[in-house]
MARBA-519506 format. One record per residue: x, y, z of N, C-alpha, C in turn; residue in three letters. Coordinates in nm, 3 decimals, always signed. Atoms other than C-alpha are relative to their C-alpha. Example, Ala and Ser with C-alpha at 12.3 -4.5 7.8 and 13.67 -1.06 7.14 Angstrom:
2
+---------+---------+---------+---------+---------+---------+---------+---------+---------+---------+
!     npx !     npy !     npz !    capx !    capy !    capz !     cpx !     cpy !     cpz ! residuo !
+---------+---------+---------+---------+---------+---------+---------+---------+---------+---------+
!  +0.089 !  -0.119 !  +0.000 !  +1.230 !  -0.450 !  +0.780 !  +0.090 !  +0.120 !  +0.000 !     ALA !
!  -0.082 !  -0.119 !  -0.006 !  +1.367 !  -0.106 !  +0.714 !  -0.077 !  +0.109 !  +0.073 !     SER !
+---------+---------+---------+---------+---------+---------+---------+---------+---------+---------+
This chain:
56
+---------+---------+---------+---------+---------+---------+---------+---------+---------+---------+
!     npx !     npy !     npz !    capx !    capy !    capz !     cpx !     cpy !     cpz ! residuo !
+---------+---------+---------+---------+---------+---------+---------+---------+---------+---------+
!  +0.129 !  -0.031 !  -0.056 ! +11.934 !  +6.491 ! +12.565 !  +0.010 !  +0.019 !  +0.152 !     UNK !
!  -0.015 !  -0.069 !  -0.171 ! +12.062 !  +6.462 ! +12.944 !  +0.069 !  +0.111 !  +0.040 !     UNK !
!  -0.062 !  -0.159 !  -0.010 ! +12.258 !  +6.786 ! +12.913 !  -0.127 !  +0.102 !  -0.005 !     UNK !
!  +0.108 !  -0.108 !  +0.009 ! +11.927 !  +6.976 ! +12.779 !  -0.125 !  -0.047 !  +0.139 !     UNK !
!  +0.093 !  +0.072 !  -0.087 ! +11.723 !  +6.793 ! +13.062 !  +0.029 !  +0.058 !  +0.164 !     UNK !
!  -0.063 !  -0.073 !  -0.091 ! +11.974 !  +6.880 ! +13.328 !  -0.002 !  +0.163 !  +0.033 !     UNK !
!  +0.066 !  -0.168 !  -0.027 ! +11.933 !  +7.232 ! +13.235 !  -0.065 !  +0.046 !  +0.023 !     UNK !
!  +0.182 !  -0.022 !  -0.028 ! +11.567 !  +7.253 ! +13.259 !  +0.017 !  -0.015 !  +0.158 !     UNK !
!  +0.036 !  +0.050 !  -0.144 ! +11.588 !  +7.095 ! +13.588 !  +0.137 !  +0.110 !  +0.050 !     UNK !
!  -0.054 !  -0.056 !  -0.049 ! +11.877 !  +7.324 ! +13.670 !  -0.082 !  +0.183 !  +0.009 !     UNK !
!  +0.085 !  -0.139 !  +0.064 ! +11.703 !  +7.638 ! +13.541 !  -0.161 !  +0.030 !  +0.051 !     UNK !
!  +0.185 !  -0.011 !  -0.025 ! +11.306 !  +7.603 ! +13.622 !  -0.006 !  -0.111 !  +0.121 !     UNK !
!  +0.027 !  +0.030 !  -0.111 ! +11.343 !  +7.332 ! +13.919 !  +0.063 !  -0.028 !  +0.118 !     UNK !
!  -0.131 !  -0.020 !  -0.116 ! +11.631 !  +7.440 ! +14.157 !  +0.060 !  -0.154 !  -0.002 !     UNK !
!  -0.038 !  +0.045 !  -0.012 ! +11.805 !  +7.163 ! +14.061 !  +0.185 !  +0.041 !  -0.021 !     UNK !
!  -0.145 !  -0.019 !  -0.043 ! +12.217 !  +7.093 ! +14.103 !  +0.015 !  +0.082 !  -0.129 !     UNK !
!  -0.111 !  -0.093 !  +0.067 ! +12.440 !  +7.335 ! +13.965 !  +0.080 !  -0.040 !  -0.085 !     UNK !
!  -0.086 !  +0.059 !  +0.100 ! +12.617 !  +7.251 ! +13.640 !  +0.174 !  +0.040 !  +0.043 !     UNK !
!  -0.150 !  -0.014 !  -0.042 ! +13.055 !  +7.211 ! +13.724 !  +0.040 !  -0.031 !  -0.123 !     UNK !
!  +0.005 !  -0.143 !  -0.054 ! +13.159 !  +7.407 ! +13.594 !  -0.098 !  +0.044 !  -0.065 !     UNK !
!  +0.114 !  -0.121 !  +0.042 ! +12.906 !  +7.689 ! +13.543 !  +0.024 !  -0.005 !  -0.125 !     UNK !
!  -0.003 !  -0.094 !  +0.143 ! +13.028 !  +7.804 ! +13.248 !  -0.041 !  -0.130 !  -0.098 !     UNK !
!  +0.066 !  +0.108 !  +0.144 ! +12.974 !  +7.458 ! +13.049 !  -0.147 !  +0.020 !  -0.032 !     UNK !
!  +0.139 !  +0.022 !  +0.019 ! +12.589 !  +7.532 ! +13.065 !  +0.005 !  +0.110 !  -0.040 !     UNK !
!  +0.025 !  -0.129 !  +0.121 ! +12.661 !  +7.874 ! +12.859 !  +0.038 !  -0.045 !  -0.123 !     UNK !
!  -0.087 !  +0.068 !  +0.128 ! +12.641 !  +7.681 ! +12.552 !  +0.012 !  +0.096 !  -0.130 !     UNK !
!  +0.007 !  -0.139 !  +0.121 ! +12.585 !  +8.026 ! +12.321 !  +0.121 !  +0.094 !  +0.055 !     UNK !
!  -0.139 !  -0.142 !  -0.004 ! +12.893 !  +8.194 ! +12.492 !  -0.084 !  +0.136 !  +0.004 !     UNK !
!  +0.029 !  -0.082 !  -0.003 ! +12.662 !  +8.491 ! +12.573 !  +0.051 !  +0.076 !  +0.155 !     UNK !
!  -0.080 !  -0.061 !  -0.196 ! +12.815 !  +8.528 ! +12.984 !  -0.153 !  -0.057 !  +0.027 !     UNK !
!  +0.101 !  +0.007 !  -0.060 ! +12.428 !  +8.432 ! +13.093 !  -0.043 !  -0.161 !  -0.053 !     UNK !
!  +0.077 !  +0.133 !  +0.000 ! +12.289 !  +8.061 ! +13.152 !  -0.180 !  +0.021 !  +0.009 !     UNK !
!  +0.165 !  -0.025 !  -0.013 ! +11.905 !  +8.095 ! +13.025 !  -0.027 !  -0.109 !  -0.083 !     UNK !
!  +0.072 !  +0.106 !  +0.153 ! +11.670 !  +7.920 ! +12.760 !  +0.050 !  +0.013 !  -0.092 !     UNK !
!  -0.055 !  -0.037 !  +0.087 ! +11.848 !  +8.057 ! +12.522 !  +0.093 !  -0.111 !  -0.056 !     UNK !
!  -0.106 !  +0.117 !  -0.008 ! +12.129 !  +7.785 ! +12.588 !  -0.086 !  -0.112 !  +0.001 !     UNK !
!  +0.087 !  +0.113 !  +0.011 ! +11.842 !  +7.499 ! +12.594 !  -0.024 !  -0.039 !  -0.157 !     UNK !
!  -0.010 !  +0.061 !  +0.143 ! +11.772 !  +7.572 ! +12.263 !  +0.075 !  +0.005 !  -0.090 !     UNK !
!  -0.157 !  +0.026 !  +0.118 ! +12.097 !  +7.637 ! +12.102 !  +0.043 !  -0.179 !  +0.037 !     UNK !
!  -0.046 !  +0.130 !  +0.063 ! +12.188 !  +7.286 ! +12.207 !  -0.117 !  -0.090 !  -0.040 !     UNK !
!  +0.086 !  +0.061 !  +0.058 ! +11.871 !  +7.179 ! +12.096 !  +0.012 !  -0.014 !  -0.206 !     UNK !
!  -0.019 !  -0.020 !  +0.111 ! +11.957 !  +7.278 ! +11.785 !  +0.134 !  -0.059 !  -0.078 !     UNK !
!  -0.127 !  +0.064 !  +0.009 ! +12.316 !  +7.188 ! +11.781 !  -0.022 !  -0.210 !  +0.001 !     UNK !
!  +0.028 !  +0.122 !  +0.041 ! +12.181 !  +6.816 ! +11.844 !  -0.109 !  -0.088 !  -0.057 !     UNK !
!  +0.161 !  +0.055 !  +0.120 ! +11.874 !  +6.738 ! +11.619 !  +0.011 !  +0.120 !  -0.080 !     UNK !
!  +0.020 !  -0.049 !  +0.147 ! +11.919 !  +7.039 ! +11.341 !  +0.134 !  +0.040 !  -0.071 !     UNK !
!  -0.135 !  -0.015 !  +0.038 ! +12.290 !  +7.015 ! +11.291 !  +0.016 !  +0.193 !  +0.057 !     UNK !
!  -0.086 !  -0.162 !  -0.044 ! +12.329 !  +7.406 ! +11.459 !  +0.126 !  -0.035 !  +0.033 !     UNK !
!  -0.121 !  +0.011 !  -0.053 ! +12.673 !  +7.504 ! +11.574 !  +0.006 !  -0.052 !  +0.117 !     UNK !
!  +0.004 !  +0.081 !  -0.122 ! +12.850 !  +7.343 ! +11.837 !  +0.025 !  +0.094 !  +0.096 !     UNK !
!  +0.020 !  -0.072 !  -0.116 ! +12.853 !  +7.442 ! +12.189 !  +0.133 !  +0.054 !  +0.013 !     UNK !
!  -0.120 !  -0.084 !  -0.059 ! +13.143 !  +7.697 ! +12.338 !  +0.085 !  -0.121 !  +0.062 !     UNK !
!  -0.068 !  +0.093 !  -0.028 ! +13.405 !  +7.468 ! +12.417 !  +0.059 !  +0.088 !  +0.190 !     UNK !
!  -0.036 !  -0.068 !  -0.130 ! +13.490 !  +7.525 ! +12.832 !  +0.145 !  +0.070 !  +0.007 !     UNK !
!  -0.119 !  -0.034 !  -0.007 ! +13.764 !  +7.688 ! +12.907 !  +0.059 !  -0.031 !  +0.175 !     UNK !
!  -0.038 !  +0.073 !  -0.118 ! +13.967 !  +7.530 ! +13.219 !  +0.115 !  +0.108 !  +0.038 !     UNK !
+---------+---------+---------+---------+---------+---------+---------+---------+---------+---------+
């Protein structure tokens, strides 16, 4: 829940910047939006797939 929380607040109230970026593309689409809020919303309360694993 503090990953989807962090995002909100990263996303809608200029809060800090997720390190790295790319972990907060949890749909693997190249773009950090809502989109990624509710895929891991889904991923943790309706069993959806899991998030894009980072790549380092």
């Amino acid at each position: 829940m503090l990953d989807i929380l962090f995002l909100i607040s990263y996303l809608y109230k200029g809060g800090p910047t997720p390190e790295p970026l790319e972990a907060a593309d949890a749909d693997c689409d190249g773009v950090i939006n809502m989109l990624d809020i509710l895929y891991l919303i889904s991923y943790l309360y309706k069993g959806g797939p899991e998030p894009c694993p980072v790549q380092k």
